[in-house]
C-alpha positions as CSV (number, residue, x, y, z in Angstrom):
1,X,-11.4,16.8,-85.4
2,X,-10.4,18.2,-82.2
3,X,-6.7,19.2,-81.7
4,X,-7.0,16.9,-78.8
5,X,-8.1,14.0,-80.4
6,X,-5.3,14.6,-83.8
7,X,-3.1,14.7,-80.9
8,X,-3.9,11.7,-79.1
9,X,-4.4,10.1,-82.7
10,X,-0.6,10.7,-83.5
11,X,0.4,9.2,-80.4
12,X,-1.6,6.0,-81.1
13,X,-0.3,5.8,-84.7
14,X,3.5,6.5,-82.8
15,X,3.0,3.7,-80.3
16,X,2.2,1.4,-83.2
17,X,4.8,2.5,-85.1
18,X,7.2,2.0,-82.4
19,X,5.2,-1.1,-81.1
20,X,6.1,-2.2,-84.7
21,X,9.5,-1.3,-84.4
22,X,10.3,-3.4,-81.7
23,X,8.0,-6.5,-82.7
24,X,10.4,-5.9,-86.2
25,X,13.3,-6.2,-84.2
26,X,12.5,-8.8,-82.2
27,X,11.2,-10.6,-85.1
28,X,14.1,-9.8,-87.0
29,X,16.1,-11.1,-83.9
30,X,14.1,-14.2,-83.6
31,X,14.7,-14.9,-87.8
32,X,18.4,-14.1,-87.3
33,X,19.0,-16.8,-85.0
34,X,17.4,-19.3,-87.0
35,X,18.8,-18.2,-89.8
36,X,22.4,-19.0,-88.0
37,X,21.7,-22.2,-86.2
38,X,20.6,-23.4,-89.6
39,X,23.8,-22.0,-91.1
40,X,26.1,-23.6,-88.1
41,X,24.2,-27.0,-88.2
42,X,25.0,-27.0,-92.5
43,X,28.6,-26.1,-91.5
44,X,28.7,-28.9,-89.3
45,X,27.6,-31.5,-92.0
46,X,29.7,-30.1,-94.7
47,X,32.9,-30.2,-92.3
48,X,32.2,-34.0,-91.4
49,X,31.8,-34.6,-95.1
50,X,35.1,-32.8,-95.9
51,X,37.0,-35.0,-93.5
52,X,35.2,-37.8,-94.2
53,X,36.5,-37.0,-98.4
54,X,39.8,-36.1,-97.1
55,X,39.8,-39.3,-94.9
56,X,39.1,-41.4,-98.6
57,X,41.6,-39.8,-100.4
58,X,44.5,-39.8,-98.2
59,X,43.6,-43.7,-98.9
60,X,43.2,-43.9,-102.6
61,X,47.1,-42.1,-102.4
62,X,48.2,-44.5,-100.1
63,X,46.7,-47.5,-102.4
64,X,48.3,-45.6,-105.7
65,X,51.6,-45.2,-103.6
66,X,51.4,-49.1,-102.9
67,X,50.6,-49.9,-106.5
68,X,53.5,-47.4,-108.2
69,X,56.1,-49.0,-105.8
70,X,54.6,-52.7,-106.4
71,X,54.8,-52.3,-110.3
72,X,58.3,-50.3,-110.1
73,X,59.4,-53.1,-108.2
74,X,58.2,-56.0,-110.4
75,X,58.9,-54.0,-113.7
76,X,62.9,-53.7,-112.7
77,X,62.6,-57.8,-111.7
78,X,60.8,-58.7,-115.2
79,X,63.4,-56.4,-117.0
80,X,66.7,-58.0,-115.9
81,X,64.9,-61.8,-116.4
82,X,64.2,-60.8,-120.5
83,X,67.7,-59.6,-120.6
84,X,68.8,-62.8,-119.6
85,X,66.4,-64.6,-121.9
86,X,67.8,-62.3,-124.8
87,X,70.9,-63.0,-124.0
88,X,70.9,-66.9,-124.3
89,X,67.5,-67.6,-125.4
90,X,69.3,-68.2,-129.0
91,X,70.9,-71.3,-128.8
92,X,71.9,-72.8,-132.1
93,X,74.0,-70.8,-134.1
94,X,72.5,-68.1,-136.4
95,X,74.2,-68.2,-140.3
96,X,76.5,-65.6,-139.1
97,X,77.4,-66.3,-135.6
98,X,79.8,-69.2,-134.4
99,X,79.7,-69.7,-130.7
100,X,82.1,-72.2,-129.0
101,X,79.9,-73.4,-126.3
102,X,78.1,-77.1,-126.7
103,X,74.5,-77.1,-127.4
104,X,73.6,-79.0,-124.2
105,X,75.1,-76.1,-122.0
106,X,73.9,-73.4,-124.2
107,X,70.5,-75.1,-123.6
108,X,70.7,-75.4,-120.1
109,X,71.2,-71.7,-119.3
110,X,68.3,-71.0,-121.8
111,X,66.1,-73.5,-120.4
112,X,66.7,-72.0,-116.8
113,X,66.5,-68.0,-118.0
114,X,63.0,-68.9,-119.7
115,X,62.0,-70.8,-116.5
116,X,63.0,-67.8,-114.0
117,X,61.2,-64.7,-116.6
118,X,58.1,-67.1,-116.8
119,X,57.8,-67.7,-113.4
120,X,58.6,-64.3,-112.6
121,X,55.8,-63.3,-115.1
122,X,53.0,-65.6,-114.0
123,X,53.2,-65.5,-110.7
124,X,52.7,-61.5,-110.5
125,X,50.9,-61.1,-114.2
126,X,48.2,-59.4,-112.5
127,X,49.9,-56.6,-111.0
128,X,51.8,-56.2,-114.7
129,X,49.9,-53.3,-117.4
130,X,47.8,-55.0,-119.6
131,X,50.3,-54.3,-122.3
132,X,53.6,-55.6,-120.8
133,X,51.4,-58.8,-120.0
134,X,51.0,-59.5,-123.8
135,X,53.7,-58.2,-125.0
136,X,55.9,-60.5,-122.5
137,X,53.3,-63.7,-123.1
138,X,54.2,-63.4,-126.7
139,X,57.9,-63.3,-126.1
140,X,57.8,-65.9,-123.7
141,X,55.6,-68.2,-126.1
142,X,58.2,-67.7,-128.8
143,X,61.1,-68.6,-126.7
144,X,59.1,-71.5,-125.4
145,X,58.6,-73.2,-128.8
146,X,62.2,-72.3,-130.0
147,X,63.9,-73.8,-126.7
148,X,61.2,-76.9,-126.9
149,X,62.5,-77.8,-130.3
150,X,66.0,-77.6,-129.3
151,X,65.3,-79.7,-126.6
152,X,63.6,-82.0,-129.0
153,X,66.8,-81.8,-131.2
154,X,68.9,-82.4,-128.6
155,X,67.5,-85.5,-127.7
156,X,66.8,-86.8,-130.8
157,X,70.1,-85.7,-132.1
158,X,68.2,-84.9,-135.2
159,X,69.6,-81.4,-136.5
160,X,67.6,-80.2,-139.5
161,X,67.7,-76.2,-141.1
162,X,64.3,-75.2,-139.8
163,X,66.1,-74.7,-136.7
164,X,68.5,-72.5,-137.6
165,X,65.5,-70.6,-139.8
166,X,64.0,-70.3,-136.1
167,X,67.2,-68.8,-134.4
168,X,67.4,-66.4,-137.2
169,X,63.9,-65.5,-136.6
170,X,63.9,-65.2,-132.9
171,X,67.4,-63.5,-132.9
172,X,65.2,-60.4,-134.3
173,X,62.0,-61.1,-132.4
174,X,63.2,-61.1,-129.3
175,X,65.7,-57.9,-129.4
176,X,61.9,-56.2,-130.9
177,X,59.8,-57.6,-128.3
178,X,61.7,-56.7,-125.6
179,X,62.3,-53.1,-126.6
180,X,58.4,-53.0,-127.1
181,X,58.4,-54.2,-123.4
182,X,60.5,-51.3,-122.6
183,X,58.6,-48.2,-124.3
184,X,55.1,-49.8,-122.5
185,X,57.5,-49.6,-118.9
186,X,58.6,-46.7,-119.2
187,X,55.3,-45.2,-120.5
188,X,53.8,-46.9,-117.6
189,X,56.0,-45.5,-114.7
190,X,55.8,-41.8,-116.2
191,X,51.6,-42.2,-115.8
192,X,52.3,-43.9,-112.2
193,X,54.8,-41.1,-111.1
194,X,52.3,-38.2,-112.6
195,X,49.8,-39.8,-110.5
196,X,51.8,-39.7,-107.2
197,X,52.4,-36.2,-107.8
198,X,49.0,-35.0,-108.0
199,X,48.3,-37.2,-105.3
């Protein structure tokens, strides 16, 4: 081969190379902004999802904020109506208590605490833990029969032991109950107030 024709050879096989060059950089270039308007347009969707997340949690807070200050709110209301109940729920002496008051008044105030806690607990049962609802429910059963049959006594003026066995009984029930009541409360508000904080 000629030195003439190597020479013009290697100038051929340079403007290819460099014809190659710049097809490779423009292609590179082409590739590079595909590559990026693919990137910006996934950015795009994740950001609207992300807000759209944020957007659903900052409800599910505001619902769990709702609900801890609901059931904060009815826990302190049920509380004070059992203390009442426990308080005067007992109305016919126990064997080693001797109370002054006449049956008929001591029945009254029961009769009225059982009607306030019951209707306190019914009408808002389902916004109570599973647990304080049965745990109140039996209580408030208890009481129920206990205060029915001194009703029934009272207006039969039939007094007979079994009653007193009864007030015995639910002079230890309730006092139970009611402290049962208050571990499943306070349980209950420590899991609601961990919850707010992660919130």
């Amino acid at each position: 081969m000629s030195e003439q024709q190597a020479i013009s050879t290697g100038l051929e096989v340079l403007k290819l190379i460099a014809a190659g060059g710049i097809g490779g950089t423009v292609a590179s270039c082409i590739g590079n902004w595909f590559v990026n308007n693919k990137l910006q347009t996934q950015k795009h969707e994740h950001d609207k999802q992300i807000e759209s997340l944020k957007s659903k949690l900052g409800k599910k807070n505001t619902v769990h904020k709702l609900q801890f200050e609901k059931e904060f709110q009815l826990y302190g209301e049920l509380w004070k109506a059992l203390v009442v109940v426990r308080k005067t729920a007992v109305i016919t002496p126990t064997l080693d208590t001797i109370d002054e008051l006449p049956y008929e008044e001591k029945y009254k105030k029961a009769v009225e605490a059982f009607n306030k806690a019951k209707n306190l607990f019914e009408d808002h049962r389902p916004f109570y833990h599973d647990d304080v609802s049965k745990i109140t429910r039996d209580l408030l059963s208890q009481c129920r029969g206990y205060i029915g049959s001194v009703g029934q006594m009272l207006n039969s003026e039939n007094f007979n032991d079994e009653l007193y066995d009864k007030a015995d009984d639910l002079l230890k029930k309730v006092p139970e109950a009611i402290d049962e009541i208050e571990k499943v409360i306070k349980g209950r508000i420590g899991l609601l107030r961990e919850a707010e904080i992660v919130e």
